[in-house]
N, C-alpha and C positions, 0 to 999 in steps of 0.2 A: 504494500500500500504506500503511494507517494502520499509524503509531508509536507503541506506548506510550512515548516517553520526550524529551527534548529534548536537541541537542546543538549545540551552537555553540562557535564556533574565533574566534581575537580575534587577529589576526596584525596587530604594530605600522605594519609599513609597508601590505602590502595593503590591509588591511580591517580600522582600528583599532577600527571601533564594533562588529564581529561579523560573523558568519556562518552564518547557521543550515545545517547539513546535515539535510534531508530524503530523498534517494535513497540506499533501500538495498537491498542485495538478503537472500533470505533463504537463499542455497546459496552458495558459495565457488566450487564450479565451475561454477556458472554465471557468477559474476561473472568467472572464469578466464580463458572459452571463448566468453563472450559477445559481446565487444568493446565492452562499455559504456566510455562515456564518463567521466570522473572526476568525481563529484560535488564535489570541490574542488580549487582549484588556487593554490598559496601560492609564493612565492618563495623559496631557500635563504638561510641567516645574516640572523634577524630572530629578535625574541622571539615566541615563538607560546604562548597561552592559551588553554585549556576551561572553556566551563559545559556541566556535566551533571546535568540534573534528569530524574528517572526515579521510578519505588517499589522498597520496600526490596527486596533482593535480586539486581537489577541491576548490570552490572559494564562496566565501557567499557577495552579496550585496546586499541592501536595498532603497527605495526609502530616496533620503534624504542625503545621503553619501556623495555628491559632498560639505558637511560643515563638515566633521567626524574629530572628534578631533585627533586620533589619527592616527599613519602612517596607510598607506596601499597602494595597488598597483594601477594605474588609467591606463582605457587602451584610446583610441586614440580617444574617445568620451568623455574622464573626468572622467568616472564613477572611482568610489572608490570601491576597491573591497580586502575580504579581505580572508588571506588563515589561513589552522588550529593553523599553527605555536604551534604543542606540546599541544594543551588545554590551552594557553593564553586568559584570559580574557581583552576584549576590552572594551574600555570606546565609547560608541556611541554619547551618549548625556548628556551636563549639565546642569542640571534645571535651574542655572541661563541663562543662553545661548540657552534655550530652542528651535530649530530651527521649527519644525512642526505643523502647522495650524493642530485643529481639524480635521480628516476624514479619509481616509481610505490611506494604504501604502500597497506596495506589497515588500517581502522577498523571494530573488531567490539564489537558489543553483547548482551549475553547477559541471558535472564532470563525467566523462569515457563516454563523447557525451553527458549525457541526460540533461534534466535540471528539478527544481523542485520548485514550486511554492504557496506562502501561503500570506493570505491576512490578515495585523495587520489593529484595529483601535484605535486610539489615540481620547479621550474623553476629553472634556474641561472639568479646574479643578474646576470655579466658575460659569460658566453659566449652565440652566439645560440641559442634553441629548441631546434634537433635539437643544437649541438654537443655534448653532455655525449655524446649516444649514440655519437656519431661519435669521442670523445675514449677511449669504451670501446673499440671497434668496432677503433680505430687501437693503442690498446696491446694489444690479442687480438692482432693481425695480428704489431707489434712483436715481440714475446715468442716468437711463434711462429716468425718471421725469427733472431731471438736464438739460440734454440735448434739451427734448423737450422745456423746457423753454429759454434756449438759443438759438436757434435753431428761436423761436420766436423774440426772442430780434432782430434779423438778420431782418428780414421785421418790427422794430418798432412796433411791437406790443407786447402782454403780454397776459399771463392766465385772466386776470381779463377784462381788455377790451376785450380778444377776445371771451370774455362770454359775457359780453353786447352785440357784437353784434350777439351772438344764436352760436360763433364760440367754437368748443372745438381744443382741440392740436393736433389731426389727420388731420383737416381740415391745422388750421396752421402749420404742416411740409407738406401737400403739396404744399406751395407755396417755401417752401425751397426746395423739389422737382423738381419743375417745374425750379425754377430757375437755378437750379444745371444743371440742365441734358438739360435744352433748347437747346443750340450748338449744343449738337451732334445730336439729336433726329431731330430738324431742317432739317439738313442735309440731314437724313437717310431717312424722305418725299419727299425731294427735287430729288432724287436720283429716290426713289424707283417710285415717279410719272412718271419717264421718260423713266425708264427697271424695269425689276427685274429678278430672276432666270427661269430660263425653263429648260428644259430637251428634248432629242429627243425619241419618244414616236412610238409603232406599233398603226394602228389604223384599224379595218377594215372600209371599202364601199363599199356601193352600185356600182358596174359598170353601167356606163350609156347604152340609148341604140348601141351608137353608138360604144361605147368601147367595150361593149359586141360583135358587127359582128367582128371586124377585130382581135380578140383573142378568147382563146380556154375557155372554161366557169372555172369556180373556183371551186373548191373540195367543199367548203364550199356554201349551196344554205339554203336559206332562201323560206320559204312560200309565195309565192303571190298571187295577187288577181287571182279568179276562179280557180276555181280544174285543177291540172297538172300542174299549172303553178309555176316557181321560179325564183327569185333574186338572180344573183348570187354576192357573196362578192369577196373582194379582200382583201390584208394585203398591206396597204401603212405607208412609215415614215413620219412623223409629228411632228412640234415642237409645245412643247403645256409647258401655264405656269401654270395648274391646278398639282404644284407639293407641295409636303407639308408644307415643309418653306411659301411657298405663302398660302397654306388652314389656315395654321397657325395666317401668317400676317393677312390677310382678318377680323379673326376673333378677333384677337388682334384690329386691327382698328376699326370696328365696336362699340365694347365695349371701345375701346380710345375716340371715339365722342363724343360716348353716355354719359362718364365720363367728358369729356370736357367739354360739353353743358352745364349738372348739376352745373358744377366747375363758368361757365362762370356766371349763371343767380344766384350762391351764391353770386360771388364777385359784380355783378352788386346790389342789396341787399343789402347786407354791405357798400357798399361804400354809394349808395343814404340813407340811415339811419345814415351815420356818419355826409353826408354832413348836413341832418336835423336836426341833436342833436345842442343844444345847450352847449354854450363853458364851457369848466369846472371852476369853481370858479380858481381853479387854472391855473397861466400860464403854468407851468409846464406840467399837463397834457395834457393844449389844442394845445401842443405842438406837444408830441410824436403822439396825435390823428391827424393832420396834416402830419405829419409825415408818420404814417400808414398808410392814405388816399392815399397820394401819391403812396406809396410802391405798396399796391394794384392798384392804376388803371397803375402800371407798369406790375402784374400781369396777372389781363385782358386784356391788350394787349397782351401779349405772348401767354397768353390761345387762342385766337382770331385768334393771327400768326399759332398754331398748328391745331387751325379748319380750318383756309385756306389749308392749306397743305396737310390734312386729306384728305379734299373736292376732293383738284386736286389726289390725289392717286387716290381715288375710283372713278375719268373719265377714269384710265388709262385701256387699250385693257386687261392688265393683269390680271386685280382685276375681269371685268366685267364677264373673260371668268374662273377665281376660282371658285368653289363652298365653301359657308361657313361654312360645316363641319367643325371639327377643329380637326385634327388626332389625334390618341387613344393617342400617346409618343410624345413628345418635339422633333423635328426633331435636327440634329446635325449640321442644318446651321444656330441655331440660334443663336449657340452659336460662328461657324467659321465665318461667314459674319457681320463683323462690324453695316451693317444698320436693318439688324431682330434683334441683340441683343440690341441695344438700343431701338426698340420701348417695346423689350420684358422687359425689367426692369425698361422702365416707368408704364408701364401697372403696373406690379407687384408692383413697389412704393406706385403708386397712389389709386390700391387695397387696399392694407396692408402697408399702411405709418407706423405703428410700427414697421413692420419687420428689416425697413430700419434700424435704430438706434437700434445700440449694445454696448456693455458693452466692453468695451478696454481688455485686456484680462490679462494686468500689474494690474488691481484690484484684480482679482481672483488667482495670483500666489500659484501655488500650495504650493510653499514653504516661502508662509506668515506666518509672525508670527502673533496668534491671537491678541495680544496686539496692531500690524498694524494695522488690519481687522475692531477691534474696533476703534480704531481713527481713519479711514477713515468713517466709518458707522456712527459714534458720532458728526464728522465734518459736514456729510452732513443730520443729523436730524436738528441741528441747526438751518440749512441753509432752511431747508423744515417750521421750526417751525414758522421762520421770514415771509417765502413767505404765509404762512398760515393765520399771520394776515395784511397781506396787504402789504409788501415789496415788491418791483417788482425788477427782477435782470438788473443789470445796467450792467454790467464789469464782466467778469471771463475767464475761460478755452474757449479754441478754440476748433470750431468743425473742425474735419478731415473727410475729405473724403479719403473713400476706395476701390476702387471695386467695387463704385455705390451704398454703402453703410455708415453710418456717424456715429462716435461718439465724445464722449468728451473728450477732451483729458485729457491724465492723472493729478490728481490732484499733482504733485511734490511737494515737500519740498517749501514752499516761499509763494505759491498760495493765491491769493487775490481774493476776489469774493467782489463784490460793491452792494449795494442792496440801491436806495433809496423812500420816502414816502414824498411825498410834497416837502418841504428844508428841510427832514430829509435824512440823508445819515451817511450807517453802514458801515465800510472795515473790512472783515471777513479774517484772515488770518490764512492758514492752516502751521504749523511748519515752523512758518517764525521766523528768528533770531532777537534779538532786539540789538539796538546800545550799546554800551561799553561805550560812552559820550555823551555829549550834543552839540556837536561838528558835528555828524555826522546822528542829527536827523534833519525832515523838519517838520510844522505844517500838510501837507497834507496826506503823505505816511507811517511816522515814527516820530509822534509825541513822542512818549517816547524812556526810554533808563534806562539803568541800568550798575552798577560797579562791579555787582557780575558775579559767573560762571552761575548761572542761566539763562539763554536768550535765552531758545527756546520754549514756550508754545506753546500746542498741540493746540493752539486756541484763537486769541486775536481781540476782537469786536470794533471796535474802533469809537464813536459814533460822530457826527456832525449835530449841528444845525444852518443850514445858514451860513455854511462855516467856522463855530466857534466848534474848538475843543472844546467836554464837557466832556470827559473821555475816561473808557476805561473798557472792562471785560475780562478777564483772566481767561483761565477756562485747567483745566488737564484731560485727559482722561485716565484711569489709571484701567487698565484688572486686578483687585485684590483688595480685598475685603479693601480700604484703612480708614473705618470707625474700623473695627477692629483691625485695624494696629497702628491707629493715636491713641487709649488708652493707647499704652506703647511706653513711652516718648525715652525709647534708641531705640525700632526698628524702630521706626519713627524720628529718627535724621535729615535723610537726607531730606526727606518729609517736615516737620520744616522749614529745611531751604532752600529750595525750595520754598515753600508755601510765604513766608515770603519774599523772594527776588521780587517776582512776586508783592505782596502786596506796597512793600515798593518804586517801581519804579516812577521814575521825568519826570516830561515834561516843556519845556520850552515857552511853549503855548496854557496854557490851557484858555479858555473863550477870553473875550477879553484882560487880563491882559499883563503886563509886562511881561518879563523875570523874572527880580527879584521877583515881585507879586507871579508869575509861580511857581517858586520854593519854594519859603518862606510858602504858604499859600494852593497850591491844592495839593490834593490828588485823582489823576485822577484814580487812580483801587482802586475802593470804595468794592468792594470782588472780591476774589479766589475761582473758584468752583472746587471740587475735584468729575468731572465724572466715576461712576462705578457701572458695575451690580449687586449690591446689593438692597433690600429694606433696606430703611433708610431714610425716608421723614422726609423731616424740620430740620434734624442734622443741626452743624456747632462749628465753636468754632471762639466766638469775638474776642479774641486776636489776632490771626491771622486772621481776615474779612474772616473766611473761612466760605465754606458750602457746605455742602454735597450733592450731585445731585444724585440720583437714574434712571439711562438711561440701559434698556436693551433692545434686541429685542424681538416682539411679546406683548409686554406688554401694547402698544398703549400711551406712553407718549408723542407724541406731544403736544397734548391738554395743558398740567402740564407744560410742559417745555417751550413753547410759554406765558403763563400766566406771568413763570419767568422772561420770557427773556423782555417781555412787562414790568412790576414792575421793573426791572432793569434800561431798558432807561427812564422809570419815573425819577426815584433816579438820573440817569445822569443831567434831566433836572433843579433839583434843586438848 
């Protein structure tokens, strides 16, 4: 396809003398659906430059541009858009400021009506090829683990107990489920036992014989008994409720019973095996176990309230005279009539309780930086590493409800997640600021504090044994390769002192001491870990209590990294 126009991309490290892009396409879904290949392929954090020479009236924008360093025109949507202006070379991106997340971007050109379109991909500069997808791919999954576990915390239970009692996390968000959605679904029984939709319907019949003398017989004649003889029909109206919202419903119900009953004779199950367990050495436990017990036989009551309900629908004239087919398409009333769509999305729930829980969609921003991506993804292996050897979540992000569907809410800047084990208790805090004095710390929330500019770690553990601060771990997430970095002492200045402030930080409450004791004598961040995708096991360097962690995704470092983070609260405990 000829192009009216020219365009080339000047990217410092790949292809510092230019690049002309020639493949475009001239449809967007084609280029969607097509599975073309990208006409360019650049690397992330480098300075990247355009020339565009075109005739006047032409306009070049790019996925991305709504952060473009330099001027351009934006029209009533924000977009950034830019014209030939003579063969000026435009600055797009700067590698320190690097704005685009690994994956794929689209380059449109418009002008005399047409438009034209070509697909760039931007490749991560330290992790391998696929990682960046897989590094997505692993915080979806994360998030979604996240949730189901809090999700659980909500009915007093946990992964671990609700494995003792034969429960996995499908079982436990149906009870979050059930309890979400009970009100309306209620209701929508309550209702639908007493009417539901009909329609007015042709029907034929048979005429009797007495209807037959006094009118004239019907076009329409059926076969009767002995030869020559026939039945004549009629066409009468009729209100009839065998319409498809209701074949629907019917069938919907049935399979709601059938799922309720199952649900009903689990929870009876699990409750009489908690009631016979014996109590757990700890009070702690045989707490939240009490706790749960409760929770569930609130459960099975409701489950119990919606098999009553179930029951009196399928008395009602309407259900009896349905038939249970259940139409080829999803009728349109079940989506317009408030009481078929709420049994239809309990159904669906209680089917596919995964379905339900999704991924907030503020994770996956398209125009994340991956150094974000990574400290979101690095935050929550941590988090996965602790529940892995036995941490149960206590405290964290709220679940939203959406649309009948739930997720976790966004991790923001501050986020504290509480994980405890016995009278062990960790507060995990994701890019939360730390105090300036000691003035304006507390033993429970903000035991430390520091005088430097350093005070915002991508990550700070903060360990308690029986309500007695015992330290503290500090850890950086850091998208670059910072073991090759930290060998040369000038381009690691600022790392240095970074590293070092985080190190060097006071508490005014650590063990059971003094104030004075506090300060004079602990040294509550006993190391700094410096996280990044590189191999590099067991580095560090003792003068700064550093050390080098090696976390990437696909690589399966849970295991490694739980082993650490365990030998860590050891060393706390000393």
């Amino acid at each position: 396809m000829t192009i009216p126009f020219k365009l080339t991309v000047f990217c410092r490290r790949d292809f510092p003398e230019g690049c002309r892009v020639t493949e475009f396409i001239p449809s967007i879904k084609e280029l969607m659906d097509g599975g073309q290949e990208p006409a360019l392929v650049f690397s992330e954090n480098q300075d990247v430059n355009l020339r565009f020479s075109a005739p006047d009236g032409f306009r070049f924008t790019m996925d991305g541009l709504d952060i473009f360093n330099a001027d351009g025109e934006q029209d009533e949507e924000g977009q950034t858009w830019l014209t030939p202006q003579g063969g000026r070379v435009f600055s797009l991106f700067e590698g320190q400021n690097f704005p685009l997340v690994p994956g794929y971007y689209i380059m449109t050109v418009t002008g005399e009506g047409k438009s034209w379109y070509s697909l760039v991909e931007v490749t991560p500069r330290f992790l391998e090829k696929e990682s960046w997808k897989d590094m997505k791919k692993e915080l979806t999954k994360e998030i979604r683990h996240l949730s189901f576990d809090f999700m659980c915390r909500h009915v007093h239970m946990d992964r671990y107990h609700g494995n003792l009692a034969g429960m996995d996390s499908r079982m436990l968000l149906r009870f979050y489920i059930i309890d979400d959605m009970f009100p309306q679904v209620f209701r929508a029984l309550e209702e639908l036992a007493h009417t539901a939709n009909s329609r007015i319907a042709w029907k034929h019949r048979f005429l009797s014989r007495k209807a037959r003398e006094s009118m004239l017989p019907s076009r329409i004649r059926i076969p009767g008994q002995g030869e020559g003889r026939y039945r004549p029909l009629v066409q009468v109206k009729e209100v009839t409720w065998n319409v498809a919202e209701n074949r629907f419903a019917r069938g919907i119900l049935e399979k709601l019973a059938k799922s309720l009953r199952s649900f009903s004779n689990e929870l009876e199950r699990v409750i009489a095996e908690m009631k016979d367990s014996t109590s757990s050495s700890s009070e702690f436990y045989y707490g939240r176990r009490e706790k749960g017990r409760e929770e569930l036989d609130k459960y099975l009551l409701r489950t119990r309230q919606l098999l009553s309900a179930v029951a009196a629908v399928t008395e009602a004239a309407w259900f009896r005279e349905t038939t249970s087919a259940m139409p080829k398409y999803i009728p349109m009333q079940l989506f317009m009539d408030p009481r078929y769509g709420a049994l239809y999305r309990l159904h669906k729930h209680l089917e596919h309780p995964e379905d339900s829980v999704f991924v907030s969609p503020v994770y996956l921003l398209q125009w994340k930086r991956t150094d974000k991506l990574y400290e979101l993804w690095c935050f929550l292996q941590f988090v996965k590493a602790l529940v892995s050897t036995g941490w149960e979540l206590e405290e964290g992000p709220a679940i939203k409800t959406e649309e009948g569907r739930y997720r976790l809410d966004y991790l923001e800047p501050g986020t504290v997640i509480v994980l405890r084990r016995g009278d062990e208790t960790l507060r995990l805090a994701y890019d939360k600021l730390i105090p300036g004095s000691g003035e304006d710390t507390d033993r429970k929330h903000n035991p430390l504090y520091t005088n430097t500019w350093h005070r915002r770690p991508d990550f700070r553990m903060d360990y308690y044994e029986k309500e007695a601060y015992m330290g503290s771990l500090v850890a950086d997430f850091k998208y670059r390769d910072v073991y090759y970095l930290w060998q040369d002492r000038e381009k690691s200045a600022s790392l240095r002192s970074q590293f070092n402030s985080y190190h060097d930080m006071n508490t005014r409450y650590y063990d059971h001491m003094s104030e004075r004791e506090s300060l004079m004598n602990a040294r509550p961040v006993k190391e700094v870990w410096a996280v990044f995708p590189r191999e590099q096991a067991g580095a560090g360097d003792e003068d700064y209590s550093l050390r080098f962690v090696s976390l990437a995704p696909g690589k399966g470092n849970t295991g490694e990294l739980a082993r650490r983070l365990e030998a860590y609260v050891e060393m706390l405990k000393k």
